[in-house]
N, C-alpha and C positions, 0 to 999 in steps of 0.2 A: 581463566575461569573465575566468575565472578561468585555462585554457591559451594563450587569446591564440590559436586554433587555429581558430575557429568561435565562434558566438553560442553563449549558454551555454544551451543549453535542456536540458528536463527529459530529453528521451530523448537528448540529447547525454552528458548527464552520467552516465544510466545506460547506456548502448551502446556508452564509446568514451573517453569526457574523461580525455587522459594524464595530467590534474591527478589529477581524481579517482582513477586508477587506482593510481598512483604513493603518493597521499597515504593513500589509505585500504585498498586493496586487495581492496574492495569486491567487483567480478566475481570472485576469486579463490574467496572464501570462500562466495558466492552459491550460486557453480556447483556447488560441494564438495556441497551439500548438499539446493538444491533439484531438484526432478524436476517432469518436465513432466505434466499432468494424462493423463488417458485420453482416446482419438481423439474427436474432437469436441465438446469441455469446452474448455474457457479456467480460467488459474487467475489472480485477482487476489489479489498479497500486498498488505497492508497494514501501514500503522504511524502513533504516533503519536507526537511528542514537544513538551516545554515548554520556556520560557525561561523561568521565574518571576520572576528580576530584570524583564524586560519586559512580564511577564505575560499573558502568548498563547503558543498551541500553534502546533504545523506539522502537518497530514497528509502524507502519500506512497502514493501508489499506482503499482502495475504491474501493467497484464494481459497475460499469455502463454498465446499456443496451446498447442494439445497438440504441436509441433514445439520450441515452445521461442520461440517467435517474436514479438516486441516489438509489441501492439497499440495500445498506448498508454499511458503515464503521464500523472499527474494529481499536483500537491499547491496546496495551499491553507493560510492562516492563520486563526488561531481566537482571534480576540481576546477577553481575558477568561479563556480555560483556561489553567488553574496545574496540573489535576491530568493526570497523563500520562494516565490508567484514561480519563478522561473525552476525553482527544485520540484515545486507541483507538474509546475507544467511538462517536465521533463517526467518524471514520476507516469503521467497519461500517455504518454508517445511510451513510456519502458512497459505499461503492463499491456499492450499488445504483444509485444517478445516475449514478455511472460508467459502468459496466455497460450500463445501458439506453442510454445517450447512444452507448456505440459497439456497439450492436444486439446485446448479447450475453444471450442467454437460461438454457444449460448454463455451472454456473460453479464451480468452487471457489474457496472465500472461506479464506483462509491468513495465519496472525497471528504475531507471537511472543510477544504476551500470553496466559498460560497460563489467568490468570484471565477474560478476554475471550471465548475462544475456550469454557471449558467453560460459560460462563454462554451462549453461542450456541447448546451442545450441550443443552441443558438443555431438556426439553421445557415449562418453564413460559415460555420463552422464544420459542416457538412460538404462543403468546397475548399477545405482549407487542405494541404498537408496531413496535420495530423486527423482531422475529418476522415480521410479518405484513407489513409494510413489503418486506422480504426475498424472503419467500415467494411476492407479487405482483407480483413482477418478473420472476422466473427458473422456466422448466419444473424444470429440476433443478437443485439445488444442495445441496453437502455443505461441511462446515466444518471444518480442518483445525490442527493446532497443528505450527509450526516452530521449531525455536532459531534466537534471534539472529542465529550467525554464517551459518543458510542466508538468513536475512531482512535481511543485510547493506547490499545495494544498497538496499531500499525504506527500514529505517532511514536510512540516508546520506540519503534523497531526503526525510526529514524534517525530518531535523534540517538539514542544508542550504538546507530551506526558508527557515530564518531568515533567509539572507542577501536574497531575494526577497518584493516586495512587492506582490505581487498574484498574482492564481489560476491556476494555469499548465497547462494541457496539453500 
């Protein structure tokens, strides 16, 4: 526990933890910038990041309704990834499981990797694997690119992962 306030879970840490709010300013910057989807869409942001001294990534996810409303968070470790692209990319293939696991079909998939995000956009990418992987999960879904500071909380909720060793919802 890092407030001493509650068990540190994942949507503690993004919904509330005065640690987290204090130290990183996380919700602040969040808010500033992200927007909630259109009526009856869910938007799950994503991210990924690495430790290369330990060599494994962390994921982070968040899905919010179109109110703004906390559905669930998810992160998880990727042992063996060194490179962030590949913790993103892994990050996009996980929030289909996401997604499905909490019955959500209408979705926007929201990144702050630029490269990530146009390579989603990409209709050769629509033939890929994870294309098609994607695409057989969700009635509708479009794919969106965010700076950093609006994808601040899910950032924090990966790189944070580090300190956690096991798969969290």
């Amino acid at each position: 526990m890092r407030c001493g306030n509650e068990e540190e879970t994942v949507i503690h840490a993004v919904k509330g933890c005065c640690w987290a709010t204090k130290h990183v300013n996380a919700n602040e910057e969040w808010e500033s910038k992200w927007k909630p989807p259109e009526n009856y869409f869910s938007k799950i942001n994503f991210d990924g990041a690495v430790d290369t001294k330990k060599k494994h990534g962390r994921i982070g996810e968040l899905i919010r309704d179109y109110e703004g409303k906390v559905l669930g968070a998810y992160c998880d470790k990727l042992s063996g990834v060194t490179n962030p692209f590949t913790a993103k990319d892994y990050a996009t293939i996980r929030t289909s499981k996401f997604a499905k696991d909490m019955e959500i079909h209408d979705i926007i998939l929201e990144g702050d990797s630029l490269m990530v995000i146009k390579q989603m956009k990409n209709w050769n990418w629509d033939l890929s694997l994870i294309g098609n992987l994607i695409k057989a999960e969700f009635n509708e879904y479009s794919v969106q690119h965010i700076k950093r500071e609006g994808n601040a909380a899910i950032h924090k909720l990966a790189k944070d992962g580090f300190s956690i060793t096991e798969r969290k919802y």
